[in-house]
N, C-alpha and C positions, 0 to 999 in steps of 0.2 A: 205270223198269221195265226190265229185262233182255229179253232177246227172248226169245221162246218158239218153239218149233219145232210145229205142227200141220198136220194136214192133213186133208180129205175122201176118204173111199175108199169108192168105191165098185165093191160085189162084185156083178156076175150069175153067178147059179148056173144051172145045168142043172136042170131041174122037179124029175126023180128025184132030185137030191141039195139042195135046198133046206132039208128038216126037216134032214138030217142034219151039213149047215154048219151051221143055226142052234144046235145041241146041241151042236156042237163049240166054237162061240165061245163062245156062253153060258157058261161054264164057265171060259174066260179074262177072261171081263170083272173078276171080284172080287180075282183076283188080277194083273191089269194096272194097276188103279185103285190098290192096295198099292206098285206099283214106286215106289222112288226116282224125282223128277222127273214122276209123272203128275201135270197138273195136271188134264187132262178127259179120260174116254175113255166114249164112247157109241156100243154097238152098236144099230140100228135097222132097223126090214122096212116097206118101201116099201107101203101099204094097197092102192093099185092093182096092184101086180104083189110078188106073196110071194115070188117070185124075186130080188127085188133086195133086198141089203143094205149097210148103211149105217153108214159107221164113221169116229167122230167123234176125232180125240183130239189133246190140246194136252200138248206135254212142255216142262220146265221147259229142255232146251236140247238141241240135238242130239246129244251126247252122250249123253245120257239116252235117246231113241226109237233109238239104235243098239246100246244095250244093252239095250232090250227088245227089238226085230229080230232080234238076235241069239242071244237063249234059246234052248233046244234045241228046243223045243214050236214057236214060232214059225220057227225055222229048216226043221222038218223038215214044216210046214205049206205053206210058201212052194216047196219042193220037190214038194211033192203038188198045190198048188192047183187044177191042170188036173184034177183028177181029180172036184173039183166045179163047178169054173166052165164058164161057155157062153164068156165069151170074158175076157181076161186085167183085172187089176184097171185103175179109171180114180181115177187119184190126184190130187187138185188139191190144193196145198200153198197154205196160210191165214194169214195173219197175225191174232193172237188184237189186238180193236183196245179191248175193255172186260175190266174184271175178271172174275173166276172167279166164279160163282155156289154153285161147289160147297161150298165150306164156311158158305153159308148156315145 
């Protein structure tokens, strides 16, 4: 199996801007999942605190999650972030160690 590049990221928003991160990602999930190289990406909201969010995603090689990164949408999101988060993203990078589920 080839290495896959994923990671854990997780977002705290600011209370006021919580629904409107979440309407903003929403939106990129369908066509994040589309990109060349997605192998998993899952947006998710934390049930104890609606403020945190939760974002899952495995790319077929780093090359591939830097050319999602890079999209103009996500470029010009990563420049604005502070403008919903409470404090800056906490990213743990994963090693995928079972199969992909998704094309189950």
């Amino acid at each position: 199996m080839s290495p896959r590049h994923g990671f854990i990221l997780y977002a705290k928003t600011r209370p006021e801007c919580a629904e409107a991160f979440e309407a903003l990602f929403r939106a990129y999930v369908e066509p994040s999942r589309a990109e060349p190289g997605c192998i998993e990406y899952h947006m998710l909201r934390d049930q104890q605190d609606p403020t945190l969010f939760i974002f899952y995603e495995i790319w077929q090689s780093q090359a591939h999650l830097e050319v999602h990164s890079n999209l103009p949408h996500m470029k010009a999101f990563f420049d604005t972030r502070m403008d919903y988060l409470e404090r800056d993203f906490d990213i743990r990078p994963i090693e995928m160690l079972s199969p992909s589920s998704a094309s189950r």
